[in-house]
C-alpha angles and dihedrals in degrees: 000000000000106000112241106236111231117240110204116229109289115246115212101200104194120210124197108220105209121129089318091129085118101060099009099098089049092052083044100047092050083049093055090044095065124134089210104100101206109053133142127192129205109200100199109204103203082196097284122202098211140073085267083113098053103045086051091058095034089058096039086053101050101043085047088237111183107170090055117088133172121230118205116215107206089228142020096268105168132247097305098058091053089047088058098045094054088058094037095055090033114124105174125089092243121046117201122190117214122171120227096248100050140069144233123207113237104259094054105102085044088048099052094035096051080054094045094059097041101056106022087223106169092231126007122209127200132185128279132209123205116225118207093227088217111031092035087226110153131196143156095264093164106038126196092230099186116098091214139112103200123009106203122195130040097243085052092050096047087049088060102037091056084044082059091243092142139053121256096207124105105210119078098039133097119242131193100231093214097055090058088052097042091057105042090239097166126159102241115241111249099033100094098186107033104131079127090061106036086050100045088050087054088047088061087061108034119111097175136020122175114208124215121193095197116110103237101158130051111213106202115218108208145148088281103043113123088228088070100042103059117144140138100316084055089055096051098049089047084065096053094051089056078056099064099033081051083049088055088036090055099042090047107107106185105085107217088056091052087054080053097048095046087047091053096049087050091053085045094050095049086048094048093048084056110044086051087055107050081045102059103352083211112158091203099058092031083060089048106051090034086064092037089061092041083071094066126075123299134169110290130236091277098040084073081063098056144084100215097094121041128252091252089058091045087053092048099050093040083058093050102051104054132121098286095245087044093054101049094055094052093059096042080059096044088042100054084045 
């Protein structure tokens, strides 16, 4: 009896195309370097202006690459709509996400998938280094801080989460395709930076991750990044995202979850806070989006008297609902510590 070769799952990695020329060639060349042998890759064009299409073309013709394929959006959408139209058009078991300035090593689809299947873990996440473009200097800026292998159980998974365990990009990890139809886990339009949310809305759903601490993908910091061009439309986005993570929060009926999910909307708001402040280091927006957030949910009175919430999360949420002026001032003060 002739003996039925076995094809591995197949992995959709899915590229945005938008100004990346720069840094595009470098992404393509460590996909086409992979050890996994059945991969396909969506390179999703959101109606770039520069050169990002045809060196695309140009890369896929000349390494007589069959299994890539470039999908035109009919109009520059943002981030999110790319995002969906990678999981939309996927059709491997696994989606990656990669974005188009950064690279992956050459055992990271194996990796993930050897994991995957082991486990059966709806969605696996590996490590990430971050790479200074011009000095070359590496280090482990967003750090997988759980010690564990394979977290098991939603509840488990919200309460670490919420701990920040886990890692709130999307790119880097393995995702079951199905499980993000299925539930509908899909990145919101307008909202152009919204991997927290995304994330926190897959968390909600999400019965088993398997963790690898392995670096498998390089994130490169530049001139360009997003993570050093923050300003007010940042600001904005990040509250509405608050608005959406205080809707689950609101529509949530077992109580204990509810306690995870506020905690975890007080952590988000301080870092936030912080994070607005270190990019622009403006008053004036600091003290907008600082009473903007005070309009989202915070501990009640008796919650202080509880001890159901620890003394760090009263503190946050005491800081951040102050008088405006007030604030401000109190986290000048905290900040120049």
């Amino acid at each position: 009896m002739k003996k039925i070769k076995f094809m591995p799952p197949l992995v959709t990695i899915s590229i945005p195309l938008y100004k990346c020329e720069d840094f595009l060639e470098a992404c393509l060349e460590s996909v086409k370097m992979q050890t996994y042998p059945n991969i396909e890759v969506t390179l999703i064009n959101d109606q770039t202006p520069d050169n990002s299409v045809k060196i695309a073309e140009n890369f896929i013709a000349e390494n007589n690459l069959i299994n890539w394929k470039i999908e035109h959006l009919d109009k520059n959408s943002g981030l999110s709509v790319v995002r969906n139209k990678g999981i939309d058009t996927a059709r491997g078991k696994y989606l990656f996400f990669l974005d188009s300035d950064d690279k992956i090593t050459p055992d990271c689809i194996a990796t993930l998938v050897d994991i995957s299947e082991k486990t059966g873990a709806e969605i696996t996440i590996s490590q990430l280094e971050c790479e200074q473009l011009q000095s070359g200097e590496k280090s482990i800026c967003i750090k997988i801080q759980s010690e564990k292998e394979i977290i098991v159980g939603n509840d488990q998974i919200l309460k670490d989460f919420a701990n920040a365990q886990l890692v709130t990009y999307a790119v880097n990890k393995l995702f079951i395709v199905d499980f993000i139809r299925k539930n509908k886990i899909y990145f919101i339009p307008g909202l152009f930076a919204q991997d927290e949310l995304w994330t926190f809305h897959m968390v909600l759903k999400l019965n088993k991750i398997a963790i690898h601490k392995g670096i498998t993908y390089t994130y490169y910091l530049h001139d360009k990044s997003v993570i050093h061009n923050r300003n007010k439309r940042n600001f904005d986005n990040w509250f509405t995202i608050g608005m959406h993570i205080d809707e689950a929060l609101k529509e949530e009926k077992n109580i204990e979850r509810r306690k995870t999910i506020l905690k975890y909307l007080i952590n988000y708001k301080n870092l936030t806070l912080l994070m607005n402040w270190k990019a622009q280091k403006n008053e004036i927006l600091w003290k907008e989006s600082y009473h903007n957030y005070k309009k989202l949910s915070g501990l009640s009175l008796a919650d202080y008297f509880s001890g159901q919430f620890s003394v760090d999360i009263k503190k946050m949420n005491l800081f951040n609902q102050l008088p405006t002026q007030l604030g401000f001032q109190f986290f000048k003060w905290r900040y120049n510590r």
